[in-house]
C-alpha positions as a printed Julia matrix, in Angstrom:
174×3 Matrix{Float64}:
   3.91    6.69   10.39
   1.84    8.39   13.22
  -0.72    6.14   15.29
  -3.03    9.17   14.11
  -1.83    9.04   10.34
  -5.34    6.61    9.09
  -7.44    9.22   11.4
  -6.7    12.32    9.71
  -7.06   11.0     6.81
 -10.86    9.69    7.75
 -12.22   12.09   10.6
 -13.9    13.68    7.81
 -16.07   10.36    7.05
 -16.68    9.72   10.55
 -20.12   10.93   11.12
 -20.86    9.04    7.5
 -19.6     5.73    9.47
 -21.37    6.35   12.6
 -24.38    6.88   10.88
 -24.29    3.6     8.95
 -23.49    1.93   12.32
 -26.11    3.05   13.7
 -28.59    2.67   10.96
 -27.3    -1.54   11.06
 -28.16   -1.33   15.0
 -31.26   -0.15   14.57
 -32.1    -2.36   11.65
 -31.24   -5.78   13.56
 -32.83   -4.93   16.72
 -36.17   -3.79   14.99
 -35.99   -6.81   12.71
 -34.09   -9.21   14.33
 -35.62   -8.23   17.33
 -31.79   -8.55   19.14
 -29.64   -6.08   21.41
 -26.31   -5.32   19.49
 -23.73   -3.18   21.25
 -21.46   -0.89   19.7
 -17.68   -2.63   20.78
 -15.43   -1.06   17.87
 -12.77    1.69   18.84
 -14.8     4.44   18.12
 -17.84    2.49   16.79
 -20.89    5.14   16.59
 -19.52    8.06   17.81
 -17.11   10.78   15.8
 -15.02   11.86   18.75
 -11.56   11.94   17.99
  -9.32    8.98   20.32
  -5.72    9.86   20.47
  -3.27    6.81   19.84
  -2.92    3.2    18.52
  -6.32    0.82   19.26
  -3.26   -0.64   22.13
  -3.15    2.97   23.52
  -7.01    2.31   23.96
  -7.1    -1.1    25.13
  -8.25   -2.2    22.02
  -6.92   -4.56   18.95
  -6.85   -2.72   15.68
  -9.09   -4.15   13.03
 -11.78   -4.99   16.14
 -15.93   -5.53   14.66
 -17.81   -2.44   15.39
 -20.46   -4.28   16.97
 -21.81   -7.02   19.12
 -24.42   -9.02   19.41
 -24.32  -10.91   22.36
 -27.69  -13.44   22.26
 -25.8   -15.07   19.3
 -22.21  -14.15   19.68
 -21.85  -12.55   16.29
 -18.93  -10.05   15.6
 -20.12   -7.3    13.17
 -18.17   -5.16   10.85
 -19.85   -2.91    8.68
 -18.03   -1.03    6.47
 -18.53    0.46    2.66
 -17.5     3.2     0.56
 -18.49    6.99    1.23
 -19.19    7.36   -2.82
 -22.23    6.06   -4.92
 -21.28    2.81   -6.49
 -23.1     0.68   -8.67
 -24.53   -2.55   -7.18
 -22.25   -4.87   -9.32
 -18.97   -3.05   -7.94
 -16.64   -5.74   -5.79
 -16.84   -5.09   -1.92
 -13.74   -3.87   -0.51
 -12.87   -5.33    2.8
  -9.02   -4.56    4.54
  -7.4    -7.59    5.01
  -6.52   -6.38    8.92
 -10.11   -6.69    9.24
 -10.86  -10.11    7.86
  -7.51  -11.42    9.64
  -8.17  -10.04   13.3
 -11.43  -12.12   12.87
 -10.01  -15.3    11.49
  -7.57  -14.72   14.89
 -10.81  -14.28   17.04
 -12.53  -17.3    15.22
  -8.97  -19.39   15.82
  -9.06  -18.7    19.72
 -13.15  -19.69   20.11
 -14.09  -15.7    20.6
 -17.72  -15.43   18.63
 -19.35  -18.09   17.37
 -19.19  -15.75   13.8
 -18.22  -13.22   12.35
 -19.13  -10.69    9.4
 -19.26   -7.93    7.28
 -22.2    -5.66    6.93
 -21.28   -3.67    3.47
 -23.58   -0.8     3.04
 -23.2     0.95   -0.61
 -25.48    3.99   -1.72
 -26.17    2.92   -5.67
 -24.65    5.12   -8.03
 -27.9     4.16  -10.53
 -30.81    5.07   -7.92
 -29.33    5.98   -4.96
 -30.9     3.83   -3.09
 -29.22    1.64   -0.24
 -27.95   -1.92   -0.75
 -26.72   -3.34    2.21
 -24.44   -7.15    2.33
 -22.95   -9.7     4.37
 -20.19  -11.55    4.05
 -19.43  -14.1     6.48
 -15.58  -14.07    7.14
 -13.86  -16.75    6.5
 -10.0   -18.24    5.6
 -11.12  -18.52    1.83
 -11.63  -14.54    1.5
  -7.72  -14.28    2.34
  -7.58  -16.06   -1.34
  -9.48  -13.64   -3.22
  -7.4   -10.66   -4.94
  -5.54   -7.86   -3.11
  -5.88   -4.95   -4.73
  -4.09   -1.16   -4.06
  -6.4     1.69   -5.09
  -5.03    5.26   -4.14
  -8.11    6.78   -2.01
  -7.21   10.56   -0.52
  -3.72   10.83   -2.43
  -2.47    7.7    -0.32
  -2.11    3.95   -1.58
  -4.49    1.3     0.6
  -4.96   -2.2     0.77
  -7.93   -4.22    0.4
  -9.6    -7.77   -0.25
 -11.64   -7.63   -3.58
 -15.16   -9.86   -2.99
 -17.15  -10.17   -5.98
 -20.62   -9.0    -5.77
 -21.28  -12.89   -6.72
 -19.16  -14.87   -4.44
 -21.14  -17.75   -3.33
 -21.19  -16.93    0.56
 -22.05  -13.15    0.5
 -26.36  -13.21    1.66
 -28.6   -10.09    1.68
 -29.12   -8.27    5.03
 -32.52   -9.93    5.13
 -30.95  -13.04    5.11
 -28.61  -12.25    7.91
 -31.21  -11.21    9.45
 -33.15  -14.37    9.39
 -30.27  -16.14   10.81
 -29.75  -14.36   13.92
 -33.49  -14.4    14.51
């Protein structure tokens, strides 16, 4: 499989992602009253990068953003569809295990997900966090086809006891 293969399959949601990054920067440094920096390969921006995240001097599965006062690791993900708000987060294990590796070798003192769904019954936005942890790598794996082409992903129920509201994030990195 090409280093390129996942990217044509997603350059077309790009500017849908860099949008929601962006909206999550502007949100914690208005609330939170923080700096966060965008750190991801390709975090905020839609231009196309050639090769594996090595081939950019990055580690695939890398947080999209930074925020440096607290030395939180941010990944903010969530489908491109309306969803209701009961629907499980999806969450790529590569994701939750390149931050468990991070965690393991004291780099950030923590580490999340922002999930940001658009609700299928109002459309409004409903933004999560989960804090990553060893105990998500637990929870089911499940295999949807998305595009014609088989993925993987961590199910988290819209319950499980250590996913918090963005206001609640917010409060902590206050």
């Amino acid at each position: 499989m090409s280093s390129d293969f996942w990217k044509e399959r997603y350059k077309d949601s790009w500017d849908k992602a860099a949008q929601k990054e962006k909206m999550i920067v502007d949100l914690l440094e208005l609330k939170a009253g923080k700096k966060v920096e965008l750190v991801g390969l390709g975090a905020g921006t839609t231009d196309y990068l050639t090769g594996s995240a090595s081939d950019n001097n990055s580690v695939k599965g890398d947080a999209d953003l930074y925020i440096r006062e607290v030395d939180f690791f941010v990944e903010v993900t969530g489908p491109n569809i309306k969803v209701y708000s009961d629907a499980p987060l999806w969450v790529r294990p590569d994701k939750i295990q390149n931050a468990l590796e991070k965690t393991k070798n004291d780099v950030g003192k923590g580490h999340f997900v922002i999930h940001i769904i658009e609700r299928k019954d109002d459309s409004t936005t409903l933004i999560r966090v989960v804090p990553i942890t060893p105990e998500l790598l637990n929870l089911p794996i499940i295999h949807p086809f998305i595009r014609g082409q088989q993925e993987t992903y961590v199910e988290i129920p819209t319950n499980y006891e250590t996913v918090i509201t963005i206001e609640a994030f917010i409060e902590m990195i206050k």
